[in-house]
PLY file of the C-alpha trace (Angstrom):
ply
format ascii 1.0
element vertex 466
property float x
property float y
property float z
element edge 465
property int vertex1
property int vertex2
end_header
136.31 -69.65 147.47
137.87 -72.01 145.06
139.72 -70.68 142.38
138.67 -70.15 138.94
139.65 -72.90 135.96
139.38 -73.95 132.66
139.72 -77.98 131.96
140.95 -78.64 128.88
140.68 -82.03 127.71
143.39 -83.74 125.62
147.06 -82.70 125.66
147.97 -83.09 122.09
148.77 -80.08 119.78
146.05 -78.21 120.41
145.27 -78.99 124.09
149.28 -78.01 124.76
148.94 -74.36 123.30
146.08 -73.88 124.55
147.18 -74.78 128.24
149.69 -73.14 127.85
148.50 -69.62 126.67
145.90 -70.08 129.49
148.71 -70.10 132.10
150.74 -66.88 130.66
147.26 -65.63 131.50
147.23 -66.44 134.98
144.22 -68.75 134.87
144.66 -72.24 136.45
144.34 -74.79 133.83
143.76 -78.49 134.62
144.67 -81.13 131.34
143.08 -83.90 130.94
144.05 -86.57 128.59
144.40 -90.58 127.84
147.99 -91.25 127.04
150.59 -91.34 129.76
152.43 -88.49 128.06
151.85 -85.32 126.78
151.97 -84.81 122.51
148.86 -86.83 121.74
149.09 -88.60 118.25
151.00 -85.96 116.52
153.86 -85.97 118.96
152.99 -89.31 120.60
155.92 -89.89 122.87
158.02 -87.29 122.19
159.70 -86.94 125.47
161.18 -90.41 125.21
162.20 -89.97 121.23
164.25 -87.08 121.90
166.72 -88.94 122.88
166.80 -91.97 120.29
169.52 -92.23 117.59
170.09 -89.51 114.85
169.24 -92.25 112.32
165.44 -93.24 114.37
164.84 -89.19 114.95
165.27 -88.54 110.74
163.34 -90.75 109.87
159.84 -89.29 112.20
161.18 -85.52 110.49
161.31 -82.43 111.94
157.83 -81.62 112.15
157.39 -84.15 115.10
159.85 -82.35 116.43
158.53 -79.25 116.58
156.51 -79.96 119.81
158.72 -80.43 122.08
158.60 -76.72 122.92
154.91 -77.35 123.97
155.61 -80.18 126.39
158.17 -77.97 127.97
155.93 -75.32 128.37
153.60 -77.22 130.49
155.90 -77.35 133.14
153.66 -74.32 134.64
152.43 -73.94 138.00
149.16 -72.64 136.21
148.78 -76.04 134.64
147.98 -79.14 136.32
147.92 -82.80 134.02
146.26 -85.51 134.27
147.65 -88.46 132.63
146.22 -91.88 131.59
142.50 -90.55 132.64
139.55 -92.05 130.82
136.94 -89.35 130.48
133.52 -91.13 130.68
130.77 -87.81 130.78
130.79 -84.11 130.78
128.02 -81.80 131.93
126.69 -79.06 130.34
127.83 -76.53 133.53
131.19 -77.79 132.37
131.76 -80.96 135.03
134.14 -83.18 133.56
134.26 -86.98 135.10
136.93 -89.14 134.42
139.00 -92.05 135.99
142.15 -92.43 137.05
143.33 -95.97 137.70
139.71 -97.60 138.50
138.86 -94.29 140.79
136.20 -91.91 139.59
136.77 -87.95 139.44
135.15 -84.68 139.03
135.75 -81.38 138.49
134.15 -78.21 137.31
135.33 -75.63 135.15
134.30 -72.27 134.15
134.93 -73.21 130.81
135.86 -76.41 129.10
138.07 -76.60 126.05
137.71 -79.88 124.19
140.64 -80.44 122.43
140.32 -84.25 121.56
141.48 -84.24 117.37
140.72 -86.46 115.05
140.16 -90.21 114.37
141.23 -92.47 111.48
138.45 -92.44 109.53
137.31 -96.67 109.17
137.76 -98.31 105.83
134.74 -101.34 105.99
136.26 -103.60 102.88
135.90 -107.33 102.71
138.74 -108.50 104.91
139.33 -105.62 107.38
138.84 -107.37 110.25
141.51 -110.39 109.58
144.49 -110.70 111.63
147.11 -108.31 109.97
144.97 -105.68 108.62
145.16 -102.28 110.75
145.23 -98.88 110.16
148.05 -97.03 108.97
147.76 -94.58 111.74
148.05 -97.29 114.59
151.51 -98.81 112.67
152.48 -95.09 112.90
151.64 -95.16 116.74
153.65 -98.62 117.03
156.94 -96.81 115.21
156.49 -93.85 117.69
155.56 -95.06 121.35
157.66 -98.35 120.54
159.79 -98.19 117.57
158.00 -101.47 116.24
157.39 -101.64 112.60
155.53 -104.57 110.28
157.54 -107.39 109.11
157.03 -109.34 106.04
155.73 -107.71 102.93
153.35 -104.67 103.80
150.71 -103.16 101.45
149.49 -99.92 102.33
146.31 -98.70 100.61
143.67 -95.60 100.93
144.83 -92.23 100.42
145.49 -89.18 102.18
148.67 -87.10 102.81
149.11 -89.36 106.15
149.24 -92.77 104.10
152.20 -91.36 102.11
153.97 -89.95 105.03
153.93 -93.42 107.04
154.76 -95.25 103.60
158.24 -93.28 103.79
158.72 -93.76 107.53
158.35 -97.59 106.89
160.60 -97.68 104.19
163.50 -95.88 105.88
162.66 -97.94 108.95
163.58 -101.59 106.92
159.73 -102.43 105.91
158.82 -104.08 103.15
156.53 -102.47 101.36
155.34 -103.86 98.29
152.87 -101.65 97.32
151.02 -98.16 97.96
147.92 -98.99 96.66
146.19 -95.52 96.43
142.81 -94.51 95.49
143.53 -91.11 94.38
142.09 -90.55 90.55
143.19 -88.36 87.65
139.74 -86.79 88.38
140.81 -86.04 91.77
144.27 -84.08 90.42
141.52 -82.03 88.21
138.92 -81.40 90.57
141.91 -79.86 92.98
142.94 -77.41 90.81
140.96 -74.76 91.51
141.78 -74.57 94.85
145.63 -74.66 93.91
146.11 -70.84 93.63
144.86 -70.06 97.29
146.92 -73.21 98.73
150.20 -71.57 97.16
150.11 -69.26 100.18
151.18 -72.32 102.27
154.22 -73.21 99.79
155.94 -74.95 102.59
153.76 -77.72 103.17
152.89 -78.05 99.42
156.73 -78.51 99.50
156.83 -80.98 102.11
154.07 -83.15 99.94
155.91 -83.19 96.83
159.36 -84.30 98.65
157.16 -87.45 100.41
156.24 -88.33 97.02
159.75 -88.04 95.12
161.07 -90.07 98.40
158.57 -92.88 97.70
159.89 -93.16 93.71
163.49 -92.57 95.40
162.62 -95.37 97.80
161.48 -97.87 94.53
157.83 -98.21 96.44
155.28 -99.24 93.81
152.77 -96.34 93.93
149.43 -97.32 92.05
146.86 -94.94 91.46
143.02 -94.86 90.94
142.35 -98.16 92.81
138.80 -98.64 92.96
138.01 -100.93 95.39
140.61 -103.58 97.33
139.44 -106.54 99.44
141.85 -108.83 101.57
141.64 -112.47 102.36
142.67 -115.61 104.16
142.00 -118.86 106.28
142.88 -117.19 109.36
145.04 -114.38 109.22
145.84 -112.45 106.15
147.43 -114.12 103.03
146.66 -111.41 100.12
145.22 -108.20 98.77
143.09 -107.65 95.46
142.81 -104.86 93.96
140.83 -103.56 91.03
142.35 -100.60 88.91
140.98 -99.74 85.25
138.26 -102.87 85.52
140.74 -105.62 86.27
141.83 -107.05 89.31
145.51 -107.58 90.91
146.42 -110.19 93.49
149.46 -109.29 96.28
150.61 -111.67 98.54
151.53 -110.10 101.81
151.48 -110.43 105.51
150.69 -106.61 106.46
147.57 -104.56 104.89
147.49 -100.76 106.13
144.44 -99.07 105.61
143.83 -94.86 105.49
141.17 -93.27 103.74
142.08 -89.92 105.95
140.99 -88.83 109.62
137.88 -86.83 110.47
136.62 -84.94 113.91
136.55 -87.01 116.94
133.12 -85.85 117.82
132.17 -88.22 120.91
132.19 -85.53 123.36
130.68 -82.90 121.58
127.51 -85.29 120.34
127.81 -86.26 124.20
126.82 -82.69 124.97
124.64 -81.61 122.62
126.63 -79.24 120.81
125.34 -78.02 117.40
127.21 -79.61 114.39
127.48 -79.67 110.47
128.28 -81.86 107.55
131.48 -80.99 105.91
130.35 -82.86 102.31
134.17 -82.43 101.39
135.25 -84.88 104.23
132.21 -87.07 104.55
131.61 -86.47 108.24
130.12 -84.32 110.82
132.25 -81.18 112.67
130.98 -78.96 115.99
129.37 -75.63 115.06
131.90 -73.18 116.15
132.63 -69.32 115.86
136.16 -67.93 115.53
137.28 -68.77 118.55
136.28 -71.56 118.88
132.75 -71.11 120.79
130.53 -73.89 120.60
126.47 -73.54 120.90
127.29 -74.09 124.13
128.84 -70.70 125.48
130.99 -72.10 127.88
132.09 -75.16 125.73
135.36 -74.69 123.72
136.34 -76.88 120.78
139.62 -76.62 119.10
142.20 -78.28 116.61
141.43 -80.77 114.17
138.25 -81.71 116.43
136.29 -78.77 115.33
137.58 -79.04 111.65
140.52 -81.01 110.30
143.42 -77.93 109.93
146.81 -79.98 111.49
148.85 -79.90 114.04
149.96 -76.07 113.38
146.25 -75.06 112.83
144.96 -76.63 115.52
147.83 -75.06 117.70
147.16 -71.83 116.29
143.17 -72.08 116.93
143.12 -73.46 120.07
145.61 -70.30 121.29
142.42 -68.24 119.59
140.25 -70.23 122.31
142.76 -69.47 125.20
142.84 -65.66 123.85
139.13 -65.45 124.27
138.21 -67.33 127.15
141.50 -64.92 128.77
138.91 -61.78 128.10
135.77 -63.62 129.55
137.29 -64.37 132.52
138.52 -60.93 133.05
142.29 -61.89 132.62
142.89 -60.11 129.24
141.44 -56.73 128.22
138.81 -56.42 125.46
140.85 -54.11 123.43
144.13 -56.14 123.50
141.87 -59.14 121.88
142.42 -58.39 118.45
145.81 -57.20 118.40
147.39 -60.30 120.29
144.99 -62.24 117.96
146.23 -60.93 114.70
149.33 -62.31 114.05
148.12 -66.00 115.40
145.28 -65.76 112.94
147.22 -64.86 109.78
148.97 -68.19 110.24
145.42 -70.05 110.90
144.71 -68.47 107.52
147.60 -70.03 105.61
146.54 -73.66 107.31
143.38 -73.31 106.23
144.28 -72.25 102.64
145.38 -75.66 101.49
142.53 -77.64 103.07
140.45 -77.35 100.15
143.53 -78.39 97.90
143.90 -81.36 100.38
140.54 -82.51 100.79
139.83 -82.51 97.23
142.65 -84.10 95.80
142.19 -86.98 98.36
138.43 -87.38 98.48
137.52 -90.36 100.69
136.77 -93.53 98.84
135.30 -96.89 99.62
132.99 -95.55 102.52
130.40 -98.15 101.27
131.14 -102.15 100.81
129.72 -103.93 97.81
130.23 -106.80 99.85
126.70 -107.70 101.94
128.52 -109.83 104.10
131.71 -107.36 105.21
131.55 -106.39 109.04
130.82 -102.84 109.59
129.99 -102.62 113.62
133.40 -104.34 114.55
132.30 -104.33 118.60
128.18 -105.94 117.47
129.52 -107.44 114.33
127.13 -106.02 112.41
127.08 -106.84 108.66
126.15 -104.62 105.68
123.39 -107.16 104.80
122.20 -106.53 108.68
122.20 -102.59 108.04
120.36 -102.95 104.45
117.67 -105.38 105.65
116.89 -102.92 108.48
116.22 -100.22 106.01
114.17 -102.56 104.01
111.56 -103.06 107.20
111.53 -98.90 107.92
114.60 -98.26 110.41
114.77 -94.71 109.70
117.74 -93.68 111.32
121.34 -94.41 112.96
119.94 -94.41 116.38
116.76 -96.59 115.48
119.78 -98.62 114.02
120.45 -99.41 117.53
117.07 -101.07 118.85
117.14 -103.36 114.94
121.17 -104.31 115.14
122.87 -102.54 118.46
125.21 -100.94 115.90
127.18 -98.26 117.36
126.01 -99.66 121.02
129.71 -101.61 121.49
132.46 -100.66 123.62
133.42 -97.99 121.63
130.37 -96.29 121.29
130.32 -96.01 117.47
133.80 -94.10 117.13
134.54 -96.52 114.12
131.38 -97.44 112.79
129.26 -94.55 113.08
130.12 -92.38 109.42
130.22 -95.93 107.87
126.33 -97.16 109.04
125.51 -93.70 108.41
126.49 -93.79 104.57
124.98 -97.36 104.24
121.55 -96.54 105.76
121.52 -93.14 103.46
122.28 -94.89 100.41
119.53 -97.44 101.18
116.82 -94.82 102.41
117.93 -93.00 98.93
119.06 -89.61 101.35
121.81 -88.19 102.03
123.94 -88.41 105.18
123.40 -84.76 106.62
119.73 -85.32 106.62
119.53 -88.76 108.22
122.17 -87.58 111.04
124.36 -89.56 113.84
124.13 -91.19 116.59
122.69 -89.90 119.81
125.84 -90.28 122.41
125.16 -90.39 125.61
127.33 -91.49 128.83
129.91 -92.66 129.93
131.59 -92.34 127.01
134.38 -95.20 127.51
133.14 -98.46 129.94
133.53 -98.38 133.12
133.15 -100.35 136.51
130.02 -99.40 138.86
133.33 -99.63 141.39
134.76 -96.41 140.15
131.28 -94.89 140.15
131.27 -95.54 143.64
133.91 -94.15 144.29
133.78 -90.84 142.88
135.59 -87.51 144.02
135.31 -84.03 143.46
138.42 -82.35 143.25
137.99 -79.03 144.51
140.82 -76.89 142.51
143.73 -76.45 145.47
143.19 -80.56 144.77
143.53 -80.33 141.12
0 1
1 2
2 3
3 4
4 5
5 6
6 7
7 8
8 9
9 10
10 11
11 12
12 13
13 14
14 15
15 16
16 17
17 18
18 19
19 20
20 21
21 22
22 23
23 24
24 25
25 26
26 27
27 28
28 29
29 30
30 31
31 32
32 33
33 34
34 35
35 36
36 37
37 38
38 39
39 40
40 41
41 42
42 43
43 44
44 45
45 46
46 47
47 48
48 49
49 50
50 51
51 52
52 53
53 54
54 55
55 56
56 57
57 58
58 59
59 60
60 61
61 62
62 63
63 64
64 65
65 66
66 67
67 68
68 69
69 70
70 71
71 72
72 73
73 74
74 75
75 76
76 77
77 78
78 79
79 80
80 81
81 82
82 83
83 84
84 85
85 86
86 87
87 88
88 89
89 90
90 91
91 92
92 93
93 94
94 95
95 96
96 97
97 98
98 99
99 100
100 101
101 102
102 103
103 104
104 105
105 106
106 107
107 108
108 109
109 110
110 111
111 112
112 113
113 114
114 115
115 116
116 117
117 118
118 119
119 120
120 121
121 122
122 123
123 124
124 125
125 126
126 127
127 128
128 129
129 130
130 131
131 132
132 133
133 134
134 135
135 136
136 137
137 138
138 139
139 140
140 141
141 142
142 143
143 144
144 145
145 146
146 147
147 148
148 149
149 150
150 151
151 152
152 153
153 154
154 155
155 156
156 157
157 158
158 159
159 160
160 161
161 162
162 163
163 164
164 165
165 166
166 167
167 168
168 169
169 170
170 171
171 172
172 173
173 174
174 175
175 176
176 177
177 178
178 179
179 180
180 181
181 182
182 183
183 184
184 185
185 186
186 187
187 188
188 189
189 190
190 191
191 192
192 193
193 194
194 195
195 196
196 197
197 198
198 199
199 200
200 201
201 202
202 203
203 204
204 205
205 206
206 207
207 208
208 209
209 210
210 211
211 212
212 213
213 214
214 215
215 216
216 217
217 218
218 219
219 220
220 221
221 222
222 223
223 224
224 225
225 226
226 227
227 228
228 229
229 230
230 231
231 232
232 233
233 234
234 235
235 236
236 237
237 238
238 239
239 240
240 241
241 242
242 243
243 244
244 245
245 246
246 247
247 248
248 249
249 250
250 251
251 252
252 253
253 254
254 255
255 256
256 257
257 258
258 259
259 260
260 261
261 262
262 263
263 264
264 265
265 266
266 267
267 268
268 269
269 270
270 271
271 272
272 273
273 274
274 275
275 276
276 277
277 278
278 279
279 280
280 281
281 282
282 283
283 284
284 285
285 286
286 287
287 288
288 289
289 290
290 291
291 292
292 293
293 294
294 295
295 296
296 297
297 298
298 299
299 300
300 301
301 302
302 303
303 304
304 305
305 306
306 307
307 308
308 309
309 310
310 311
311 312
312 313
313 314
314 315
315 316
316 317
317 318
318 319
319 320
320 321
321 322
322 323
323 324
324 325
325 326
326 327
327 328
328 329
329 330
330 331
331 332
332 333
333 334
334 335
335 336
336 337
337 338
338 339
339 340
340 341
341 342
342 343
343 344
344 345
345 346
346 347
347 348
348 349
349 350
350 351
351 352
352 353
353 354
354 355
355 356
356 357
357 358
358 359
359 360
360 361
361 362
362 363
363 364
364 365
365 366
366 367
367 368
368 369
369 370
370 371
371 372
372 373
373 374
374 375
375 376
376 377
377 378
378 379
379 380
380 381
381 382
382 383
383 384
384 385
385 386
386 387
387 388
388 389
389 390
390 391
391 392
392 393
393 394
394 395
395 396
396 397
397 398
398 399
399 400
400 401
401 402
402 403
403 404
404 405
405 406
406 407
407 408
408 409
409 410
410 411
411 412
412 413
413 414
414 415
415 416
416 417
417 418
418 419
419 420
420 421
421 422
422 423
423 424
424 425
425 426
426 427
427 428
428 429
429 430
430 431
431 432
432 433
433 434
434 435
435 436
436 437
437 438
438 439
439 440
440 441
441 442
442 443
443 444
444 445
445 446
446 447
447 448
448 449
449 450
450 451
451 452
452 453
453 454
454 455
455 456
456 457
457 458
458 459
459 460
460 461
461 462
462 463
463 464
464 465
């Protein structure tokens, strides 16, 4: 009889702990995830970076450091990983497929923990799509997995706590920066200030916000406020940046643009299987239905970390060892009455992570989710225009997924990942509803491309093979 096991899928923060309180539990894990290491994006490539100069590790911080205690941990016979796998479907029963240098995989677990955090949210402005424009979270992957950073003059612009933290790593790495173009409002300040009280019980990270910001003034990075709109341009690659603050417009020259207007769930698998989900109006996108564990709709799907719910890397550590605490008692490995008491502590510090996300997600309310522009590409992979998007409303496309048959928006290599919230605020505003009520796309397998090859030649691990 093969052996019982939980696949958890990603090994970033919360795909780590939760592995890993799985195997003090005695129940055979198997991790799967994309990148060739363990840490995901929060501690992308940590196992190399440990041993990098004093002057490369100060200027990631601490915090980054703070997983290598996970990676460690997964040294555990309970825990096999998969590295570099490219998960293309999951079944409801919990079958996970997935290939592994051009050969197709399967395997079944009793449960499945999805554990696949968030995505940089896209930013469709006029210009996004010119050579040197990116997103400020992939120049933070560069610095990390290859200690490359922009040269020339570099403009950051969005907002979000992430923005401000790569500005400083830039800066103390030699870049340029000539501006930090943020969209961030007076308004905003006000309309956060009712959430300040309950965020003080996180002081800490308030703390570690406030010192980011004096380190930008320290650093002499221009930091412009209540931007309204920004739009790049050049003959073929990028030349300059306008931006529009107080009802006049600024021209930058520069050779870099970095774009943020915050992350949100990566909900690809869960759409893929069904699970229920809701619209966090806050964040402007679309989160699993969970309980507080962690149970999906589906009773033997898991989701955890910033996935179900954008919390950080501690909150999603500390929820997804909820979800390993839980699934522990359903499979018999953990008694019912030592639940709550090994769950206390663990959720007291979930509590003070999810204290300040109100704070946070007011005070840097997503901007710009809709270009003025008609002609600005919004479905990168089907280049898909807003004009294309609008003129489909006009003729009765009622939805994201009817979307599909008018434009193939969303039908691209990546499957709508980066275009999906945008056509979904486009169509709403031109249908004159709102987002939550016109809904997502449908996603449906495989979930990456892949080759009818490795269809072909698909395995099933049994779990001695796993």
């Amino acid at each position: 009889m093969s052996k019982q096991t939980v696949v958890v899928i990603g090994a970033g923060a919360a795909g780590m702990a939760c592995a890993c309180t799985l195997a003090q539990h005695d129940i055979c894990v198997t991790l799967i995830d994309e990148q060739p290491q363990a840490g995901g994006q929060i501690y992308r490539n940590l196992t190399e970076n440990q041993h990098m100069p004093a002057d490369f590790k100060d200027l990631l911080g601490s915090d980054y450091f703070k997983g290598a205690d996970l990676i460690k941990d997964l040294d555990h016979p309970q825990i096999t990983h998969h590295a570099r796998c490219v998960i293309w479907q999951i079944d409801e029963d919990g079958t996970v497929y997935f290939s592994v240098d051009g050969k197709a995989q399967s395997i079944k677990g009793d449960y499945v923990v999805v554990a696949t955090g968030a995505l940089e949210r896209p930013t469709p402005v006029k210009g996004w799509t010119l050579a040197g424009v990116m997103g400020a979270g992939a120049a933070q992957v560069a610095m990390k997995r290859d200690g490359i950073v922009p040269s020339g003059d570099v403009v950051l612009a969005g907002c979000g706590p992430l923005l401000l933290l790569v500005a400083q790593q830039l800066a103390k790495a030699g870049c340029q920066i000539k501006a930090l173009l943020d969209s961030t409002t007076t308004k905003d300040h006000v309309n956060a200030l009712p959430s300040l009280l309950p965020a003080l019980s996180n002081m800490s990270l308030l703390k570690k916000g406030m010192e980011i910001k004096v380190s930008l003034k320290k650093l002499g990075i221009p930091h412009i406020t209540g931007v309204e709109k920004i739009e790049m341009s050049g003959d073929t690659a990028l030349e300059q940046i306008t931006y529009h603050k107080d009802g006049k417009s600024h021209t930058l020259a520069c050779d870099t643009v970095l774009l943020h207007q915050g992350v949100v769930p990566n909900i690809q698998i869960s759409r893929q299987l069904n699970l229920d989900h809701q619209w966090d109006e806050s964040l402007r996108c679309w989160h699993p239905t969970t309980d507080d564990w962690g149970q999906s709709s589906n009773q033997n799907i898991f989701v955890a970390g910033d996935g179900a719910g954008i919390i950080g890397a501690l909150g999603s550590q500390y929820s997804a060892t909820l979800s390993a605490l839980k699934i522990s008692v359903l499979m018999g490995k953990l008694p019912e009455s030592d639940l709550l008491k090994q769950a206390a502590p663990i959720r007291k510090k979930l509590k003070a992570e999810q204290a300040v996300r109100p704070f946070i997600n007011t005070l840097f309310k997503p901007k710009w989710l809709r270009p003025d522009d008609e002609d600005v590409v919004v479905c990168r992979c089907e280049e898909t225009t807003v004009k294309d998007i609008k003129r489909s409303a006009d003729i009765g496309c009622s939805g994201p997924n009817q979307l599909k048959s008018f434009t193939r928006a969303g039908m691209g290599p990546c499957q709508g990942r980066y275009c999906g919230l945008s056509v979904v605020e486009i169509l709403a505003h031109a249908q004159k509803t709102t987002p939550d009520k016109l809904g997502y796309y449908r996603i449906r397998p495989p979930l990456k491309p892949l080759r009818l090859s490795e269809v072909a030649s698909l395995n099933t691990l049994d779990q001695k093979d796993a």
